[in-house]
C-alpha positions as CSV (number, residue, x, y, z in Angstrom):
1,X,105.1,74.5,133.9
2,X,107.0,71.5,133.5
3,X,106.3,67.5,133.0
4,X,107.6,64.6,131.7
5,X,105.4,61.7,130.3
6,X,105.9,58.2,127.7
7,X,105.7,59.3,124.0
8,X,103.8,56.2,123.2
9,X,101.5,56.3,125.9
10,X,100.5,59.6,125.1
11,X,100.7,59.0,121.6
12,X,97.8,56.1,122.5
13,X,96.1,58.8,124.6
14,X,95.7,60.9,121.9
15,X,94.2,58.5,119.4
16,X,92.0,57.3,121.8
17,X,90.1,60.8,121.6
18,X,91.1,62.6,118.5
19,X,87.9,61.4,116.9
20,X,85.6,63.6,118.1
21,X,88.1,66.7,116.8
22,X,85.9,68.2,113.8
23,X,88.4,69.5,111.3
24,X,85.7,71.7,110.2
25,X,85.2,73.9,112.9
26,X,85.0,77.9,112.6
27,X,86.7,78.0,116.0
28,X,90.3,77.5,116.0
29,X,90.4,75.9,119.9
30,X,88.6,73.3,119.1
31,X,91.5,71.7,117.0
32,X,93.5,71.4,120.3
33,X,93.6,69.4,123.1
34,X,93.3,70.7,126.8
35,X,96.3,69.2,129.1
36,X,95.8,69.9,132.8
37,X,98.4,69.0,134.9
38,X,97.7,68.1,138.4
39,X,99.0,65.7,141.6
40,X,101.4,63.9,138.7
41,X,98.3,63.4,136.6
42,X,97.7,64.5,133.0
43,X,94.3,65.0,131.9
44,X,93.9,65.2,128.1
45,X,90.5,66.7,126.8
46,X,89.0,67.2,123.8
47,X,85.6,68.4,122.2
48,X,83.6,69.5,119.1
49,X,81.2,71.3,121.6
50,X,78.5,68.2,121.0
51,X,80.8,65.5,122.2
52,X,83.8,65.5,125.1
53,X,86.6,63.2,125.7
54,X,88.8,63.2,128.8
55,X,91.5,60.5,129.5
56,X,93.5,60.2,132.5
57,X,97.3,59.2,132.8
58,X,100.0,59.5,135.0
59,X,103.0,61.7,134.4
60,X,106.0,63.1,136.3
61,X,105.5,66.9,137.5
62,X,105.9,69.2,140.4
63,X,103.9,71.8,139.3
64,X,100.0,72.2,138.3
65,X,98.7,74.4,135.2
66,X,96.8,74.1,131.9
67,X,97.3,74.3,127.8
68,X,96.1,74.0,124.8
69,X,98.3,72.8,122.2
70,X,97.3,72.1,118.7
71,X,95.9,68.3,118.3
72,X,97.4,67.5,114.4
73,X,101.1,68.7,114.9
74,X,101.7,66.8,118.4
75,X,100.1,63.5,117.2
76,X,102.0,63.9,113.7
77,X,105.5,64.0,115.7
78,X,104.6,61.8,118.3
79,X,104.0,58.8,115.5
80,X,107.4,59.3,114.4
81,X,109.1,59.5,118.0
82,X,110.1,56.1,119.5
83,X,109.7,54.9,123.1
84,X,111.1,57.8,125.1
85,X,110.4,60.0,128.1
86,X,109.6,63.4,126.9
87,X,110.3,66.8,129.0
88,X,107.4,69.4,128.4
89,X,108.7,73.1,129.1
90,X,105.8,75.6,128.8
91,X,106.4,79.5,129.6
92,X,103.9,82.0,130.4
93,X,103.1,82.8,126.9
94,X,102.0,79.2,126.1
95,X,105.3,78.3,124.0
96,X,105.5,74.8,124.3
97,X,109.0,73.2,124.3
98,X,109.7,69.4,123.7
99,X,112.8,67.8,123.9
100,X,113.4,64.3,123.5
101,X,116.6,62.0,124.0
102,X,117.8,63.6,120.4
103,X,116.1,66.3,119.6
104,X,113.9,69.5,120.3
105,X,110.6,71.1,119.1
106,X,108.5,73.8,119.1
107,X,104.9,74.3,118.9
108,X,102.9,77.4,120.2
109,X,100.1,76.9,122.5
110,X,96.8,78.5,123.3
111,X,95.7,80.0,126.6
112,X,93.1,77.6,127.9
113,X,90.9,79.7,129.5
114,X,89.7,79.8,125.5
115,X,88.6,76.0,126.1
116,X,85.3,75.6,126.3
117,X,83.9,74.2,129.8
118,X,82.4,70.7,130.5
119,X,78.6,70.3,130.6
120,X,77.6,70.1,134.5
121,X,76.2,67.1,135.7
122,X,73.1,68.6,137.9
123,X,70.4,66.8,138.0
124,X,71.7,63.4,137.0
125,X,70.3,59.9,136.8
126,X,72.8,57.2,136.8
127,X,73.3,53.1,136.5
128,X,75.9,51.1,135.8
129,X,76.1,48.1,132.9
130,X,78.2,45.6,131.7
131,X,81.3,47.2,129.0
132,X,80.2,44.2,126.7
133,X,76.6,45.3,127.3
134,X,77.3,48.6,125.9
135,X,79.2,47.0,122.7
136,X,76.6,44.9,122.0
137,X,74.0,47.5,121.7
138,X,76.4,49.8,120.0
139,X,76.9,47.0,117.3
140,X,73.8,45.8,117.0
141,X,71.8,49.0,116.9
142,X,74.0,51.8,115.1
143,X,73.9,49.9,111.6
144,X,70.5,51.1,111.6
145,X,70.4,54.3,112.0
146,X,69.2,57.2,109.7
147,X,72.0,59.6,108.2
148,X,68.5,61.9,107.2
149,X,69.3,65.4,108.6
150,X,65.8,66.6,108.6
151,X,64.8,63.4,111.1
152,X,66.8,64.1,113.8
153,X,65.3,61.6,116.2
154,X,66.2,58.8,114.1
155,X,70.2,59.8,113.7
156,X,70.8,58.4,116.8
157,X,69.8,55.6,119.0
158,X,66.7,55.5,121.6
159,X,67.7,54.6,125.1
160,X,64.4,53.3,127.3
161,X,65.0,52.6,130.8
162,X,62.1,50.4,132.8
163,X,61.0,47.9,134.7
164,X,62.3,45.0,132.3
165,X,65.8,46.8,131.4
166,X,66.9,48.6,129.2
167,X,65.7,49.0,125.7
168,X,67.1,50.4,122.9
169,X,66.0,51.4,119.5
170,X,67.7,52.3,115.9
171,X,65.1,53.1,113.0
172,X,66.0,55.1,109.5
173,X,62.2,54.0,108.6
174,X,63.0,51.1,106.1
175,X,64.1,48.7,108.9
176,X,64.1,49.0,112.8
177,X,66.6,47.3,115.1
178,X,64.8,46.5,119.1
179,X,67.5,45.2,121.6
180,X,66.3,44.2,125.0
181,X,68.9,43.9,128.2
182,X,67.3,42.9,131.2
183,X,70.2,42.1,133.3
184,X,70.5,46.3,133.2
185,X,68.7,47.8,136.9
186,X,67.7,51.3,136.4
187,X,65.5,52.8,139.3
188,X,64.1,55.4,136.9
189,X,62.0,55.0,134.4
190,X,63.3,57.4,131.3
191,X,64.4,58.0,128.0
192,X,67.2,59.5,125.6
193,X,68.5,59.4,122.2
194,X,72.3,59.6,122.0
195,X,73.9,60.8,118.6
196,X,75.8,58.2,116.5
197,X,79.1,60.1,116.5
198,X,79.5,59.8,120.6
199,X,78.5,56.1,120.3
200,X,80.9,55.1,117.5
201,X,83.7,56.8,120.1
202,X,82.4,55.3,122.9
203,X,82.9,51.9,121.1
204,X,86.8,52.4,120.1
205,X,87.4,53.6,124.6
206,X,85.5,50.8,126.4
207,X,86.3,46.9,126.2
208,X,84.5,44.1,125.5
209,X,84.2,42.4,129.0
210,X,82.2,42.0,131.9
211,X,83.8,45.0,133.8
212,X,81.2,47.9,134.6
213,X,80.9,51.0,133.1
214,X,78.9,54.3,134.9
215,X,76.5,55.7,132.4
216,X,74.4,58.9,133.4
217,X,71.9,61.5,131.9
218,X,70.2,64.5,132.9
219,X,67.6,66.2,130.0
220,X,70.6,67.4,127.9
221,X,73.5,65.8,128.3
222,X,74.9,61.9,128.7
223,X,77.6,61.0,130.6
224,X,79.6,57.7,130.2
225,X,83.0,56.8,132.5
226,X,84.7,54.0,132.4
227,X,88.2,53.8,134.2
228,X,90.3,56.9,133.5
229,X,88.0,57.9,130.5
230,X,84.8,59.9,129.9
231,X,82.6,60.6,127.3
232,X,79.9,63.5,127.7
233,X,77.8,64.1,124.8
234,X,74.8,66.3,123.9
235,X,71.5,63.9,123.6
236,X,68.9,64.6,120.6
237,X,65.9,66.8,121.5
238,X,64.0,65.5,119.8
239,X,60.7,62.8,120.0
240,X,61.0,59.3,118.7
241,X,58.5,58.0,117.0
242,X,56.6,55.1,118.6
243,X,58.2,52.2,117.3
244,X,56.1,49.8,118.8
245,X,53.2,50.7,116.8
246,X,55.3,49.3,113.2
247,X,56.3,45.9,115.2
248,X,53.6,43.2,113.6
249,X,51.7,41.5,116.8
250,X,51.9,38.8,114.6
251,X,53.3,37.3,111.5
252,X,52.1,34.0,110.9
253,X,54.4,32.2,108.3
254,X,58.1,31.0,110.0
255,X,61.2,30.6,108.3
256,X,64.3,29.0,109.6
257,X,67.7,29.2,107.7
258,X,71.2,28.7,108.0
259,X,72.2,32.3,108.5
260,X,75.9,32.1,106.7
261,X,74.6,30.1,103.8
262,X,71.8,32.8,103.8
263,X,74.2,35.4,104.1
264,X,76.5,34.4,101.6
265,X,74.1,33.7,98.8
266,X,72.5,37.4,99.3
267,X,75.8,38.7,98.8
268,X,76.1,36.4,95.6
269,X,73.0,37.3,94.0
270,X,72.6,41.2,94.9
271,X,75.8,41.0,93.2
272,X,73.2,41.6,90.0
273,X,70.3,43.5,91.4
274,X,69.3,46.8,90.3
275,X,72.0,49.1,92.6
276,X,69.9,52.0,93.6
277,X,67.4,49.6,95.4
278,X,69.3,46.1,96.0
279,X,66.6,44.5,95.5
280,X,66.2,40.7,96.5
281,X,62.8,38.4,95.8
282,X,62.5,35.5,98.2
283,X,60.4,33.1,96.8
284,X,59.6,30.2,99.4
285,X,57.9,26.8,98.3
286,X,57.8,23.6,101.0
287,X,61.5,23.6,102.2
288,X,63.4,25.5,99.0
289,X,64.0,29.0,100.0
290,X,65.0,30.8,96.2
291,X,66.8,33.9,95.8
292,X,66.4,35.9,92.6
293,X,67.6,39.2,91.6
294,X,67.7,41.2,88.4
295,X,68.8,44.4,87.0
296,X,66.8,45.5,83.6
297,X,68.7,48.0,82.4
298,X,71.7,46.5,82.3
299,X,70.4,42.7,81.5
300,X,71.8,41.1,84.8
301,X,70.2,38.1,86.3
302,X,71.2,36.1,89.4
303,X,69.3,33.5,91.1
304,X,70.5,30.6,93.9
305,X,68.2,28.3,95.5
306,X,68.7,26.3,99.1
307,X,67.2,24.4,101.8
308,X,65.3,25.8,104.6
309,X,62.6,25.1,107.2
310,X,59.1,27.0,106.4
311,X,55.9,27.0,107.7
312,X,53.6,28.5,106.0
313,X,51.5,29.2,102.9
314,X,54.3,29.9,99.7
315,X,55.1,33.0,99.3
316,X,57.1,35.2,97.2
317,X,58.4,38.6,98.7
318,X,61.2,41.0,98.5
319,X,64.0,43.2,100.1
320,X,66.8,45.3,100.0
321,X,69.7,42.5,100.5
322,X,72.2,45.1,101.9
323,X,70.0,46.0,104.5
324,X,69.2,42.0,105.0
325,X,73.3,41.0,104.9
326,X,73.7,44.3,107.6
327,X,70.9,42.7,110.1
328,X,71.6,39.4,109.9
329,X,75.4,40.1,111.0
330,X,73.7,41.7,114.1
331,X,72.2,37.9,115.2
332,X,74.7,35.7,116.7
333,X,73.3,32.3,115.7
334,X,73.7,29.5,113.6
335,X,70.2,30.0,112.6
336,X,68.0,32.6,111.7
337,X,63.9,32.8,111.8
338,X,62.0,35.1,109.5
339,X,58.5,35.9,110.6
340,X,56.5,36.7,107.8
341,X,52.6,37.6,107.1
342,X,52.1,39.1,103.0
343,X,54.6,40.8,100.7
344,X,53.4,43.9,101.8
345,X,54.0,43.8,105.5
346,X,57.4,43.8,107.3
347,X,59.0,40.7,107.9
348,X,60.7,40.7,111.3
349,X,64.3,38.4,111.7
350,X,65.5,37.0,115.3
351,X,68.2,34.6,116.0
352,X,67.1,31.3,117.0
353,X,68.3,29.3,119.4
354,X,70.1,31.5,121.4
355,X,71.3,31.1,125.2
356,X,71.2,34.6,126.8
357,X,68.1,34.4,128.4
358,X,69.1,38.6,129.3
359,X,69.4,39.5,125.8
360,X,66.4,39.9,123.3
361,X,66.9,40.7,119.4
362,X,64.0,41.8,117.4
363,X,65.1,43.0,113.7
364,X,62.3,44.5,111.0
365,X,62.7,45.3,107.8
366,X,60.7,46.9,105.2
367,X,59.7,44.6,102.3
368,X,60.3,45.9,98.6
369,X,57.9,46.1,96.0
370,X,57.8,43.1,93.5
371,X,59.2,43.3,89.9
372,X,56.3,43.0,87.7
C-alpha cells in the first residue's frame, strides 16, 4: 500500500486526536493510530477504549488498506519535518517506509485487525446544536465537576433533553453549575452524563461558531460529528442525583456587583486565606460589600472593601474564593447578582443583564463555615 499526503496537515491531524491516547495502557495498540486508506481519503483513528477519535483528510492513493503505526514516533518526526509531500510505502508485514524530499525513515507497524472496533450506533437518538452552543456548555459546566472516583455520576456532566431544551448539569457537591439552551430541539425526552475527558477533546475539534454539529446517544455510548471529525465516547452509568432538590426556591436578600472588581479583589484577598479551605467572609452592610480573609497559623490577614447594590438584611457569610473566582468567569456580564437567604444556605450567582433570551445561567455554591 502506497500514499502520499502534507506533513503539516497530518502533523495537525494528529494533534487534533492524540489526546485521548492514554500512555498508561497495558495494551500496546492503543498507543497507535489506525490509518485506513480509501477513495484518496485517509482516516486517522484513535482510542483509549472509553473515548474514539476519527478525522478525515484527503490524500493521494490508488490503493485501499489499513495500519497501525505507533502514535509518539510519527508525531515526534513529523514536528521536525517541514512543508513537504510525504510518500508512505507499507509491505505486507506492516513495515512502514517514509521518505521525504531529503530523507527516509523507518518505523514498524501493527496489523490492524488488533485495533479495537467502533461502538455501533443501534438504537440512536440524535439532534443537532449550535458548535458555539456546545463550547459554551463545555466552558461553563466542566469547571465544576467532581475529580471523586468513588462518585462517578458527578465526574462528568448531566445532559437533559426536554420540552424547554436542553439542560445540563455539573455538581462536585460544594457548588453546582445549571445551564439552560432552549434554542436546542430534541424530540426525545432523555438523559446522559458524558465523562470530562471526551468533553475537554471535544472542545480543542469543534469551533466556536454558529455552524451545526450532529450529536447522538443510545444507553451507552455518545456520538458527536462535526465535519470530517467524530468523537464517540462511553457515557457514565451511573444515576445523578437530583439536583433540583439543592437549588433554593428562594433566596431573599440580592446582591449586585461589578463582577471584575469582584473578581479581582477575591483574588487579592484569598491571596491570605487559610490554603486548604480558601476561605472568603463577605460581610455586607447598606451598599459596602467587605471582603476579609485570614490564615491563623501563619498570622495573614487581608481585607478590601467596595461598593455594591444590596437588598437585604446585613449579613456576613462565607466561601471558598477559588471556587467563587472559577464561577464568576463562567457569567458573561458586566454585573453579577448574588441571591442570598442565611450563612448557612447556598447562595446562588447569575449574570445580570444579559441578552440571550436562549441561554439561562444558574451557579450555587456552598457557603463556608464562619471563623469564630
Amino acid at each position: 500500500m502506497k500514499f502520499i499526503v502534507s506533513s503539516t496537515q497530518l502533523l495537525k491531524h494528529l494533534q487534533q486526536i492524540s489526546g485521548v491516547l492514554n500512555t498508561n495502557t497495558v495494551l500496546p495498540i492503543l498507543l497507535d493510530f489506525l490509518f485506513e486508506i480509501e477513495d484518496n481519503q485517509l482516516t486517522i483513528v484513535g482510542t483509549d477504549l472509553e473515548t474514539v477519535i476519527r478525522v478525515k483528510m484527503p490524500v493521494e492513493s490508488q490503493e485501499s488498506g489499513n495500519l497501525c503505526i505507533p502514535a509518539r514516533i510519527l508525531i515526534d518526526s513529523l514536528k521536525n519535518i517541514p512543508e513537504q509531500p510525504l510518500t508512505f510505502n507499507i509491505d505486507n508485514s506492516f513495515a512502514v517506509e517514509i521518505t521525504s524530499d531529503t530523507g527516509k525513515y523507518k518505523v514498524m507497524g501493527e496489523n490492524p485487525e488488533n485495533f479495537p472496533k467502533d461502538p455501533v450506533t443501534n438504537d440512536s437518538v440524535t439532534f443537532t446544536m449550535p458548535a458555539s452552543a456546545m463550547q459554551m456548555v463545555i466552558n461553563k459546566c466542566l469547571f465544576a465537576t467532581s475529580s471523586d472516583n468513588l462518585r462517578p455520576a458527578m465526574s462528568g456532566v448531566y445532559f437533559e433533553l426536554n420540552e424547554n431544551g436542553l439542560t445540563t448539569v455539573a455538581t462536585d457537591a460544594h457548588r453546582l453549575v445549571r445551564l439552560t439552551r432552549k434554542d436546542i430541539d430534541s424530540k426525545e425526552k432523555s438523559s446522559f452524563i458524558v465523562p470530562k475527558k471526551p468533553l475537554t477533546l471535544i472542545k480543542t475539534m469543534i469551533p466556536v461558531s454558529d455552524e451545526q454539529i450532529k450529536v447522538g446517544f443510545n444507553d451507552k455510548h455518545l456520538f458527536v460529528t462535526y465535519e470530517d471529525a467524530e468523537v464517540i465516547c462511553r457515557l457514565i452509568d451511573a444515576r445523578f442525583p437530583d439536583y433540583k432538590v439543592v437549588i433554593p426556591p428562594d433566596n431573599p436578600y440580592k446582591l449586585i456587583v461589578n463582577k471584575n472588581d469582584f473578581q479581582n479583589a477575591l483574588r487579592r484577598v484569598s491571596v491570605f486565606s487559610n490554603k486548604s479551605t480558601y476561605q472568603v467572609a463577605l460581610s455586607i452592610h447598606g451598599s459596602e460589600l467587605q471582603l476579609e480573609s485570614q490564615d491563623i497559623d501563619l498570622s495573614f490577614e487581608g481585607s478590601e472593601r467596595m461598593a455594591c447594590q444590596y437588598d437585604g438584611e446585613d449579613l456576613q457569610i462565607a466561601f471558598n474564593a477559588k471556587f467563587l473566582i472559577e464561577m464568576l468567569s463562567a457569567a458573561e456580564s458586566d454585573e453579577i447578582v448574588m441571591e442570598l437567604s442565611t450563612p448557612t444556605k447556598p447562595g446562588i450567582i447569575k449574570p445580570s443583564g444579559t441578552t440571550n433570551n436562549d441561554e439561562d445561567l444558574l451557579m450555587l455554591v456552598m457557603p463556608l463555615m464562619l471563623n469564630a
